[in-house]
Backbone bond lengths (Angstrom), bond angles and torsions (degrees), N, CA, C in turn:
res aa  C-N    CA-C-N  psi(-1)  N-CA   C-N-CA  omega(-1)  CA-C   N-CA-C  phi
1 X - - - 1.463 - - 1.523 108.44 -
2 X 1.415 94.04 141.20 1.868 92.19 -178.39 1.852 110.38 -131.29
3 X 1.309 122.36 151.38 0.939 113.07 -175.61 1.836 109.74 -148.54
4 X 0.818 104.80 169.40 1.831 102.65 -177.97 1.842 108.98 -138.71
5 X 0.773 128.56 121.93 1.739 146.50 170.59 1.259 93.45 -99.60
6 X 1.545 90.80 131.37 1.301 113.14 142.83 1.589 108.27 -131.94
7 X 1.597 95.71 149.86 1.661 117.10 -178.98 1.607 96.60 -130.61
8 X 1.392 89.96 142.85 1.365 124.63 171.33 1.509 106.25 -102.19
9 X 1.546 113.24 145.93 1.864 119.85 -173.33 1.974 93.15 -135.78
10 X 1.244 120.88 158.12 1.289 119.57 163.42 1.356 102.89 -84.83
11 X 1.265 126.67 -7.36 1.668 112.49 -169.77 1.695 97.50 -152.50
12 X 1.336 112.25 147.97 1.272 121.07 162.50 1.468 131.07 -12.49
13 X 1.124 114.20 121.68 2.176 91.87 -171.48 1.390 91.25 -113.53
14 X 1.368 98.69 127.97 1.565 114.02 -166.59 2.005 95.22 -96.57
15 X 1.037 138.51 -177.46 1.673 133.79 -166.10 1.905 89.97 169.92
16 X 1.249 98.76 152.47 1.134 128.72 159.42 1.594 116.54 -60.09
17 X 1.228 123.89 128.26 1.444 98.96 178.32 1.093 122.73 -69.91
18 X 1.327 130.05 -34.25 1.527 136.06 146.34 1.705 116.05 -56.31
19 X 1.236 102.10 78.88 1.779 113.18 176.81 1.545 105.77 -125.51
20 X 1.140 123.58 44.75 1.398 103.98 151.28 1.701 120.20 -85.73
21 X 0.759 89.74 -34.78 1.697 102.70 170.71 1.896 104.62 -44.53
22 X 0.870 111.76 -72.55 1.646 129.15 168.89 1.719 97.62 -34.03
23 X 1.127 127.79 -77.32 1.275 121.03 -175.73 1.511 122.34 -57.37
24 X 1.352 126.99 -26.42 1.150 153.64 161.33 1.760 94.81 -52.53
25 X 0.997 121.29 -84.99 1.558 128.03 178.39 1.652 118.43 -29.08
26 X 1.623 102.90 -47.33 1.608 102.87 -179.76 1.398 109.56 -68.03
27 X 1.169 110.16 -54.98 1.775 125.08 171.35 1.704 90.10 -33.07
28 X 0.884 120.80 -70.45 1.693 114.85 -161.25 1.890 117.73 -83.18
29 X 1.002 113.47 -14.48 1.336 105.17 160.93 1.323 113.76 -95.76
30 X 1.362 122.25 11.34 1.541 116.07 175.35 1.336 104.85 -100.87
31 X 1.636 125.80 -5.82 1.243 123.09 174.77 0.830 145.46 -49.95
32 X 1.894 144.21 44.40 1.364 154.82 -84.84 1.750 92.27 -103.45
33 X 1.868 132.09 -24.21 1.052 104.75 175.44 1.632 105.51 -87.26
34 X 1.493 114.83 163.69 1.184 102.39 -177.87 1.523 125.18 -92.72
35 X 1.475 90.70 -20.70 1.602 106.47 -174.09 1.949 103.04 -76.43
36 X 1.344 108.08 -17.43 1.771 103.21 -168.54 1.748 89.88 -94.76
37 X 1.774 106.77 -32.72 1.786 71.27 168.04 1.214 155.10 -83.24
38 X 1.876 86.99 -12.03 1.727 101.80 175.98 1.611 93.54 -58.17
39 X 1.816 124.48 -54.04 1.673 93.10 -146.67 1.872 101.52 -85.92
40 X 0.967 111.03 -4.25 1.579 103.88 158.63 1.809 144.31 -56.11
41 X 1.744 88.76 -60.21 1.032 89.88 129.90 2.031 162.78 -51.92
42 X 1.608 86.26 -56.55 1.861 89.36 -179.49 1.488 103.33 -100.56
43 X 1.152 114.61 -21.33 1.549 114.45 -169.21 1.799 107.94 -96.48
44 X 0.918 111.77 -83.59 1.745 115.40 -142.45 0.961 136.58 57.67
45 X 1.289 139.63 164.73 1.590 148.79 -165.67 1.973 82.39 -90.12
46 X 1.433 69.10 135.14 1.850 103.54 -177.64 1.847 111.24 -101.55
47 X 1.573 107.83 142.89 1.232 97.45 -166.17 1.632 91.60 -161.20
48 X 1.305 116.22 105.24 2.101 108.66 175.90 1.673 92.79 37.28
49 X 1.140 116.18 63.09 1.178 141.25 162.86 1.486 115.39 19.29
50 X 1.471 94.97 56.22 1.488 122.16 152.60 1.457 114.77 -117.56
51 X 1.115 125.95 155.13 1.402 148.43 164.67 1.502 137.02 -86.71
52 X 1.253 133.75 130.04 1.511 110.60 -172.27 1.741 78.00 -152.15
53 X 1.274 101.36 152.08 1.670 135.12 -176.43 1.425 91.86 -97.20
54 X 1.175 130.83 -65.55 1.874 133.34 -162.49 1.196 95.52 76.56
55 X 1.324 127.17 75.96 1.021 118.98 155.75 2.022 105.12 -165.93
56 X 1.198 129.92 122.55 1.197 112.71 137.99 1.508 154.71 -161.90
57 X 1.313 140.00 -146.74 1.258 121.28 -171.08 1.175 141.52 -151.22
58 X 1.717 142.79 134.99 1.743 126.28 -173.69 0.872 124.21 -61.96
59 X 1.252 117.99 -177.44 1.783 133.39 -179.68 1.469 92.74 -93.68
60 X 1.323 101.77 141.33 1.569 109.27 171.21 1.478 126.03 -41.13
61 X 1.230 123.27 137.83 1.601 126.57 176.36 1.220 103.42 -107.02
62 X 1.194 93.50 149.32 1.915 104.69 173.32 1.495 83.09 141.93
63 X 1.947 102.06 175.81 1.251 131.54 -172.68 1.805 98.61 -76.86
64 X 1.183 104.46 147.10 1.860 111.54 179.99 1.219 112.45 -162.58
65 X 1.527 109.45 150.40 1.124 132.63 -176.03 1.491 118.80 -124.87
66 X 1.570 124.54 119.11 1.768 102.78 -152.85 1.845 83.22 -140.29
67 X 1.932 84.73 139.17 1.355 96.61 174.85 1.335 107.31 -96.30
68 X 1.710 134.50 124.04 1.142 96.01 170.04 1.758 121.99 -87.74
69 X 1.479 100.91 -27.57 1.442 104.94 168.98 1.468 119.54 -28.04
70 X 1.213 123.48 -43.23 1.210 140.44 -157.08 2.021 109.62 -111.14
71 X 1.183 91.45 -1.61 1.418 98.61 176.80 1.794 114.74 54.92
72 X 1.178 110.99 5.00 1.736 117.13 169.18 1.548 124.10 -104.98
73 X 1.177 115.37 137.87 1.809 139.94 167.07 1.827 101.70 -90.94
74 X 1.418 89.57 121.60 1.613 89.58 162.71 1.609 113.21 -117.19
75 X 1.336 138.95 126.50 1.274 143.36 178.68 1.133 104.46 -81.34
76 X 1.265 125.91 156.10 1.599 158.50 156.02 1.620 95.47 -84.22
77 X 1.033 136.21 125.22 1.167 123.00 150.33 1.828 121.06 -82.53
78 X 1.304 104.17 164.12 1.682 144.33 3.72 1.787 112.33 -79.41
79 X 1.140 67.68 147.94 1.345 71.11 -176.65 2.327 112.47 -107.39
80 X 1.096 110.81 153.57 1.117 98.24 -159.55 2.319 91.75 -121.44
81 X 1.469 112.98 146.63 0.902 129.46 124.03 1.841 157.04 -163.61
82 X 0.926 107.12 155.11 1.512 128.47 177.17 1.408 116.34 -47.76
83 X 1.463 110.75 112.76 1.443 104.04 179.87 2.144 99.31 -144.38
84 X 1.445 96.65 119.39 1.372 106.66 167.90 1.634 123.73 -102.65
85 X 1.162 121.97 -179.38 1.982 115.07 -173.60 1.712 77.48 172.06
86 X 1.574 103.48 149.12 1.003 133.19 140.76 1.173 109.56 -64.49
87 X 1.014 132.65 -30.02 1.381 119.02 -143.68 2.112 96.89 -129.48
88 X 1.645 95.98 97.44 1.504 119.71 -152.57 1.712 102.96 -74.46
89 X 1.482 110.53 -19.74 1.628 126.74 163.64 1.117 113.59 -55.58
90 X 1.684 132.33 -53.77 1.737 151.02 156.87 1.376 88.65 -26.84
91 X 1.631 122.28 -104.47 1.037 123.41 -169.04 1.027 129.70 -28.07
92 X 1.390 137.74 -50.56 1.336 127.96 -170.87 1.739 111.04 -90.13
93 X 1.476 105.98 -8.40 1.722 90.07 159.80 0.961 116.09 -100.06
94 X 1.502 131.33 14.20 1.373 123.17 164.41 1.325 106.12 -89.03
95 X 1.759 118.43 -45.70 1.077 104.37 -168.11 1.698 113.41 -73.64
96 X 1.275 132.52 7.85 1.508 118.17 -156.54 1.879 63.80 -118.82
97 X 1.249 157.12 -52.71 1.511 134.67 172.57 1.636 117.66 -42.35
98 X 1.116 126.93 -25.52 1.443 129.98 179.93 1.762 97.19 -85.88
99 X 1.800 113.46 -31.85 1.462 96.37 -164.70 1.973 104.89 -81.22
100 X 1.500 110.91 -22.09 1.135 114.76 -178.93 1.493 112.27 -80.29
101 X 1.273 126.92 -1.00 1.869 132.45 -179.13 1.328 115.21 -99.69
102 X 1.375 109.24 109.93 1.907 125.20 -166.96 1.408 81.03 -44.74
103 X 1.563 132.08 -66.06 0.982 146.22 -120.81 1.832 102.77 -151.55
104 X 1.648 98.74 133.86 1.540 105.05 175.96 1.403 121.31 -144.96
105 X 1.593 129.21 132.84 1.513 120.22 -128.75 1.626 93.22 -122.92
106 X 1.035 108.57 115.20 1.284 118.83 176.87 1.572 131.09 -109.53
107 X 1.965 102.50 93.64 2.100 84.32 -149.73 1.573 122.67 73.85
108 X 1.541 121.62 25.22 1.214 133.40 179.19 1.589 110.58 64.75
109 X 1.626 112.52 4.31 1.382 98.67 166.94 1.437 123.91 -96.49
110 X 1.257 117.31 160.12 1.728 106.03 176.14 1.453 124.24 -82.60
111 X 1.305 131.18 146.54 1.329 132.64 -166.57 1.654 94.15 -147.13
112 X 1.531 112.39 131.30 1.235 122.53 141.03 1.369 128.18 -79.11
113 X 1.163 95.76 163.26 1.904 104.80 -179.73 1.721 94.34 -111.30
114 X 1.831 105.19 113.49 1.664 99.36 -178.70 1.293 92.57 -97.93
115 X 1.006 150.00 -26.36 1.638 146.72 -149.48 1.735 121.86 -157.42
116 X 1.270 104.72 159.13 1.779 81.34 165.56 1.725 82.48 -167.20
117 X 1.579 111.90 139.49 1.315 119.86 -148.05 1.592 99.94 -129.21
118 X 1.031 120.69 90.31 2.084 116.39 173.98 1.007 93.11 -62.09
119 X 1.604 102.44 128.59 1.801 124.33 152.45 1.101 123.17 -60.58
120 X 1.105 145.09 109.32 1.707 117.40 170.42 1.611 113.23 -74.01
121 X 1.218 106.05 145.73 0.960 103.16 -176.61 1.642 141.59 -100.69
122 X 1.128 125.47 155.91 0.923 125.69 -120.61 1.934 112.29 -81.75
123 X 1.378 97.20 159.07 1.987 80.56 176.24 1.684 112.60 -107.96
124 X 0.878 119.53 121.44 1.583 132.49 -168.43 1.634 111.37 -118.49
125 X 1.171 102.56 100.35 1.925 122.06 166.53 1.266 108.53 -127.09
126 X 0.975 129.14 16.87 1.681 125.07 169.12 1.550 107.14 -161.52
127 X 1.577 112.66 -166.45 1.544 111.77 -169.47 1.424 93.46 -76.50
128 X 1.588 119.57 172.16 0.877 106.53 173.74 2.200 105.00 -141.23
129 X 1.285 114.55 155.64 1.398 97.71 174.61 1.464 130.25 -79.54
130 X 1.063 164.20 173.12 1.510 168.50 176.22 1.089 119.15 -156.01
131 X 1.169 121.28 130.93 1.335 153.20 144.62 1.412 114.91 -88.29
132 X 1.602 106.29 133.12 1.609 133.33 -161.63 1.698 100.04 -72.86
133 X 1.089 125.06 122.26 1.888 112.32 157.41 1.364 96.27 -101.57
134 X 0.793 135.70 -21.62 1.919 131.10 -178.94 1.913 101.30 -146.60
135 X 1.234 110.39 128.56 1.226 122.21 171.89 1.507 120.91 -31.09
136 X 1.324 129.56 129.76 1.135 130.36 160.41 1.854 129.81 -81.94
137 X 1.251 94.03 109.89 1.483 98.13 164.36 1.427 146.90 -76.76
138 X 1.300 132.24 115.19 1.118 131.34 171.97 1.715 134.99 -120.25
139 X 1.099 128.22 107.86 1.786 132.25 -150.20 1.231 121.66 -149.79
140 X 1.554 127.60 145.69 0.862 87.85 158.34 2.197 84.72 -159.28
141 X 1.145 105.65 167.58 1.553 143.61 -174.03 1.737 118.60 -63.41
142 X 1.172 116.72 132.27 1.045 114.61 175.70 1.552 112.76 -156.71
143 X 0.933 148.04 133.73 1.531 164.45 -162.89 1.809 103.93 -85.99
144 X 1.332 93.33 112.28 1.719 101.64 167.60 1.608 117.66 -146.85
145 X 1.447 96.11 103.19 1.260 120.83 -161.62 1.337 122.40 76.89
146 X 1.282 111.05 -115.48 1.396 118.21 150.82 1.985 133.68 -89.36
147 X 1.232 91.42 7.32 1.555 99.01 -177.91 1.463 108.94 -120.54
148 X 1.440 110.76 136.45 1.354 115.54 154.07 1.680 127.41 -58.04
149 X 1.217 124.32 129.37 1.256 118.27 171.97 1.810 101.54 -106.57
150 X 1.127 107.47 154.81 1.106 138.64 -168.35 1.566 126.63 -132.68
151 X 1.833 109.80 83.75 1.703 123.89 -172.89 1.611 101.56 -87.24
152 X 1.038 86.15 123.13 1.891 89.46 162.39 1.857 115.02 -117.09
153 X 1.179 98.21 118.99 1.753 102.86 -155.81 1.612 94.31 -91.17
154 X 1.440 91.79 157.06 1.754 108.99 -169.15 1.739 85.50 -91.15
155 X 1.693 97.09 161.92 1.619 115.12 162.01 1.528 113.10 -59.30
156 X 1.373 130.33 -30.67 1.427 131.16 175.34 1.402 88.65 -80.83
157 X 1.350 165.80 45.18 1.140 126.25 174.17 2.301 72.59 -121.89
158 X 1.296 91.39 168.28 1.633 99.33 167.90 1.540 112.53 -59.86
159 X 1.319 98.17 -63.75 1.395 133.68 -166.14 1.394 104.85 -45.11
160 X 1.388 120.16 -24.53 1.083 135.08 -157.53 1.930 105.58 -68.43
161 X 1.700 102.33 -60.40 1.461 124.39 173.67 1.672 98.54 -66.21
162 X 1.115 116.60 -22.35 1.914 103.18 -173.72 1.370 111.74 -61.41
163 X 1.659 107.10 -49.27 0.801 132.51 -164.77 1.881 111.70 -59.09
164 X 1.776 99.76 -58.39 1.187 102.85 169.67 1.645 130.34 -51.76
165 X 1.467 102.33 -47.66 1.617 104.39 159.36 1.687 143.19 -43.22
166 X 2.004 94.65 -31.60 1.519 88.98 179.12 1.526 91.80 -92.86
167 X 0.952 136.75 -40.69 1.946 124.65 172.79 1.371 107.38 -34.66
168 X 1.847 137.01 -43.23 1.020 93.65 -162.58 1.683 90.69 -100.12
169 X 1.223 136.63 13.55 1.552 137.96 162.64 1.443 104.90 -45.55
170 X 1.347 129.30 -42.10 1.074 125.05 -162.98 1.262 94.07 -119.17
171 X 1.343 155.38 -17.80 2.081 124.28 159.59 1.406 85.90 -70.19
172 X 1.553 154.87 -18.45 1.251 125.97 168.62 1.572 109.36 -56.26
173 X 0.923 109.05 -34.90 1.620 106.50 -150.79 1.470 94.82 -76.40
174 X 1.671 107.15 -52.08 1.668 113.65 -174.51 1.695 105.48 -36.84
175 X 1.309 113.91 -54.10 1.753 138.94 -142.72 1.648 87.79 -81.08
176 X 1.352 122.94 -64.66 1.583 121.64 -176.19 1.477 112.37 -95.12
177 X 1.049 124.84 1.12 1.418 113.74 -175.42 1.659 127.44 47.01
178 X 1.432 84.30 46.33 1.679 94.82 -175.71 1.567 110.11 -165.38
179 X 1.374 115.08 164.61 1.668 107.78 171.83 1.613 100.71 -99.57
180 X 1.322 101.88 144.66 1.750 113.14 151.76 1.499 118.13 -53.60
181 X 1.407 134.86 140.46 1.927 136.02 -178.18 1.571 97.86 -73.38
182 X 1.411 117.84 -29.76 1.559 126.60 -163.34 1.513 108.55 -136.48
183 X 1.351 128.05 38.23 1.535 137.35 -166.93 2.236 93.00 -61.15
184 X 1.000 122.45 62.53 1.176 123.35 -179.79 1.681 115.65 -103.03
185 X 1.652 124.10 112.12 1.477 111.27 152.82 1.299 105.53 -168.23
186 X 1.514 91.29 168.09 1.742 104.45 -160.10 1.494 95.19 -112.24
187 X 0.860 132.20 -177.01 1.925 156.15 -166.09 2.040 110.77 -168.13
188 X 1.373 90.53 76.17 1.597 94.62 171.59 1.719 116.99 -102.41
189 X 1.387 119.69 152.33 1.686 106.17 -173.88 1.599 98.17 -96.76
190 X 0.922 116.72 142.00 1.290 129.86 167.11 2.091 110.98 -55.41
191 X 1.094 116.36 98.70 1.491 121.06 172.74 1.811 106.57 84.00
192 X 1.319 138.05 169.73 1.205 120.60 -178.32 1.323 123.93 -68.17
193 X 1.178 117.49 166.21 1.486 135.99 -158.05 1.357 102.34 -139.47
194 X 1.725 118.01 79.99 1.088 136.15 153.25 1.643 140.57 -73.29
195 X 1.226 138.68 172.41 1.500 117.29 -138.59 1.897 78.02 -82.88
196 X 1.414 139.91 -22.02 1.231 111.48 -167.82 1.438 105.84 -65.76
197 X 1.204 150.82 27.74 0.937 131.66 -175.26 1.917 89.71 -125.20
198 X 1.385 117.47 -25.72 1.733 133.13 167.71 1.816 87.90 -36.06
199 X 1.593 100.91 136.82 1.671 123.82 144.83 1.079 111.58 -127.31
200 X 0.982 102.85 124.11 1.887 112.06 160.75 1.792 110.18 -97.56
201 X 1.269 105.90 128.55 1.631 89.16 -165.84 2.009 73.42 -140.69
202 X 1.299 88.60 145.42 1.494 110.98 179.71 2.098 105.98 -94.73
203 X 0.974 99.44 101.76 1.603 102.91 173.18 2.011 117.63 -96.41
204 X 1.234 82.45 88.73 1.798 70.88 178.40 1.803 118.41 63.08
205 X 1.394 107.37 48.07 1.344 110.71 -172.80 1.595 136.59 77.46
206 X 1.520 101.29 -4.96 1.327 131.33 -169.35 1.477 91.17 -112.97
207 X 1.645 106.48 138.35 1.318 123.33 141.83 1.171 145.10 -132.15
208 X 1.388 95.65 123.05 1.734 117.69 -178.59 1.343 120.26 -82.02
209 X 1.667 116.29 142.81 1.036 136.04 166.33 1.516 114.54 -86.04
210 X 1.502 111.41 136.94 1.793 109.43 170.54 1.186 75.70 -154.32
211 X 2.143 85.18 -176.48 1.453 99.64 173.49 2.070 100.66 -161.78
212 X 0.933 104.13 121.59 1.686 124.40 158.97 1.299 94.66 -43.79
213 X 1.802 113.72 155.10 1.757 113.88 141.85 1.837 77.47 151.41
214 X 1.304 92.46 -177.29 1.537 111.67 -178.72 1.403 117.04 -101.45
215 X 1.626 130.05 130.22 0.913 128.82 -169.11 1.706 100.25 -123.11
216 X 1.659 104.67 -169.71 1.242 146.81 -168.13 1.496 100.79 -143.39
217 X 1.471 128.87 100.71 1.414 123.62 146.13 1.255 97.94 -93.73
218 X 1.677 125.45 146.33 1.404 140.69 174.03 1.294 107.81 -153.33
219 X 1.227 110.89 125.53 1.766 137.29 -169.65 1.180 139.26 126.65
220 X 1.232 129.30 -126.52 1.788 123.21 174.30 1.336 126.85 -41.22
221 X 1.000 135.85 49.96 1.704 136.45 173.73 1.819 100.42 0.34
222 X 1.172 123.22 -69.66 1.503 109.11 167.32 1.727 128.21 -24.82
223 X 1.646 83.82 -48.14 1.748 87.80 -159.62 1.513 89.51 -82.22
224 X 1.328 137.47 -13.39 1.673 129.83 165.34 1.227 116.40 -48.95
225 X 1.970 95.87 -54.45 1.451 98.62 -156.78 1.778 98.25 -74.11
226 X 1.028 129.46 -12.96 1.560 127.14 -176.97 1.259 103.78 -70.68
227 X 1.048 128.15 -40.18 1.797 133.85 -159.37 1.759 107.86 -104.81
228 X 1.777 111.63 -11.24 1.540 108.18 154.20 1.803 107.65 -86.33
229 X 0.900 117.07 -24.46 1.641 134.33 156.45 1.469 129.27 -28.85
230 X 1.190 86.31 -81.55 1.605 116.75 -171.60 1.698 113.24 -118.61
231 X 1.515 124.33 8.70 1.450 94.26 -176.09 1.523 100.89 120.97
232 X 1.046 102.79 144.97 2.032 109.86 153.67 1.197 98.10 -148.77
233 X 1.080 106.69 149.75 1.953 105.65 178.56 1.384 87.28 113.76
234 X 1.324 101.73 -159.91 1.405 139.96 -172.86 2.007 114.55 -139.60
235 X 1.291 101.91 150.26 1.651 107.87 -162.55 1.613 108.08 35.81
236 X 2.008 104.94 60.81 1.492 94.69 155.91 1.424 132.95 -88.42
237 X 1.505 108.66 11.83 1.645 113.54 172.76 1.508 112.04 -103.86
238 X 1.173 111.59 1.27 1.796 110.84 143.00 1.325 125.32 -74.07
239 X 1.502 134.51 -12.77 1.015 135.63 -145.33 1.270 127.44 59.30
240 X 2.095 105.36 83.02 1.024 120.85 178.35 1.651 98.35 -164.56
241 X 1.066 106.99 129.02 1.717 118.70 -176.39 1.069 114.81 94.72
242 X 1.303 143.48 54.39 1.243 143.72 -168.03 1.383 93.85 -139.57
243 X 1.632 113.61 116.37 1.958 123.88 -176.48 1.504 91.18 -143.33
244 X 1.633 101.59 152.55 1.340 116.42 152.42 1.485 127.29 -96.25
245 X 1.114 105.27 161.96 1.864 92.59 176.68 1.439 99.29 -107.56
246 X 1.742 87.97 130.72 1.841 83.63 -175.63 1.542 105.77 -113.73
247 X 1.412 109.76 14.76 1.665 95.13 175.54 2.130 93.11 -177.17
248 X 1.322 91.41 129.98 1.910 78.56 -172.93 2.029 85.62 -119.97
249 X 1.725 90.70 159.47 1.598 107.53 -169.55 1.803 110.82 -31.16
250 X 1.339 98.99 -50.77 1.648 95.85 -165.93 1.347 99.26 -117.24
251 X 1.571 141.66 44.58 1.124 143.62 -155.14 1.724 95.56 -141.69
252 X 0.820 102.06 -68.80 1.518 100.84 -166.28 1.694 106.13 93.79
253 X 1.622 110.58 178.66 1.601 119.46 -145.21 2.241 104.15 -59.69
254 X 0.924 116.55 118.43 1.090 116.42 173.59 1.681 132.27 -67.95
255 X 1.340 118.41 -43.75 1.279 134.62 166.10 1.625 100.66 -174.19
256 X 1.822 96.25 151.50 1.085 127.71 -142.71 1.545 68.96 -93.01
């Protein structure tokens, strides 16, 4: 299930430029049951002892003005965002907690909720194109000595699509409780994929690698619809993996 907010502010909403964390926070204190936010939060669905939330989300839309000297984004309102989940229970108690709150505080500022827009979702029989709303991550860990190292692989790298493929092998598995016979797909960018399209975004002392740009997913129509769902990449409940499809093989332009 997918959905889009927009909030209205009387004044400029100024943010950290590093605010995913911040958006991450509203999403989770608006969680009105208590038992779905503890396991969202601390828990997640467990899998070869990884974790996944199923859920994730864009970078704010609207008009902006960003210092970097100063490390701040100021919005124009309204400001707009994108939030997907497998899990269609999430969504609708967040969104009916945002529809019951006069008022919603973002970074101690106030924000209304003017709208809230269901996606329908989407029909997928062939590859389809994408465009990034939040960077996609792909990484992965390795032990040297006593320290973890930490690779974050480019869209040109191979490794890059491997990576994405076995992540969504397993939210398939979590979501249906079963494997796909042909769980097969790739994630290529359309033309090169140079560092302007690189984010480095600081999460809680941590820094992550992603990257914006236009892609090509091609293969499992399942394993699409899971990762327009839930995410593609890795850490998509920080706000990371969240794309639209703006044009599929035998479809033509989907939304503007």
């Amino acid at each position: 299930m997918r959905v889009c907010y927009e909030f209205e502010s009387d004044k400029p909403v100024k943010l950290p430029i590093q605010y995913n964390h911040i958006l991450q926070g509203l999403i989770y204190d608006h969680i009105s049951d208590a038992a779905l936010k503890h396991f969202l939060h601390e828990e997640g669905f467990d899998i070869n002892n990884r974790r996944y939330k199923m859920f994730t989300f864009s970078r704010l839309e609207g008009a902006f003005n960003m210092n970097r000297d100063k490390g701040v984004i100021e919005f124009k309102p309204p400001l707009k965002l994108t939030l997907s989940s497998a899990m269609e229970v999430f969504i609708e108690n967040l969104s009916e907690a945002f529809m019951k709150s006069d008022r919603l505080n973002l970074a101690g500022q106030p924000l209304s909720l003017s709208s809230i827009k269901v996606i329908p979702p989407p029909h997928i029989d062939g590859r389809v194109k994408v465009k990034m709303l939040s960077p996609v991550v792909a990484y992965s860990t390795a032990k040297n000595m006593e320290r973890t190292i930490t690779y974050y692989y480019s869209p040109m790298e191979d490794n890059f699509s491997r990576i994405i493929e076995q992540g969504l092998h397993r939210k398939y598995q979590l979501i249906y409780n079963r494997r796909l016979p042909e769980p097969k797909l790739t994630m290529r960018p359309i033309g090169r994929i140079d560092d302007r399209y690189m984010k480095v975004i600081e999460y809680k002392g941590t820094v992550i690698k992603g990257w914006m740009g236009i892609y090509w997913l091609d293969g499992s129509p399942e394993l699409i619809k899971v990762a327009y769902d839930s995410g593609i990449g890795s850490k998509t409940s920080m706000g990371f993996g969240c794309f639209d499809i703006i044009q599929t093989e035998k479809g033509g332009e989907r939304n503007a």
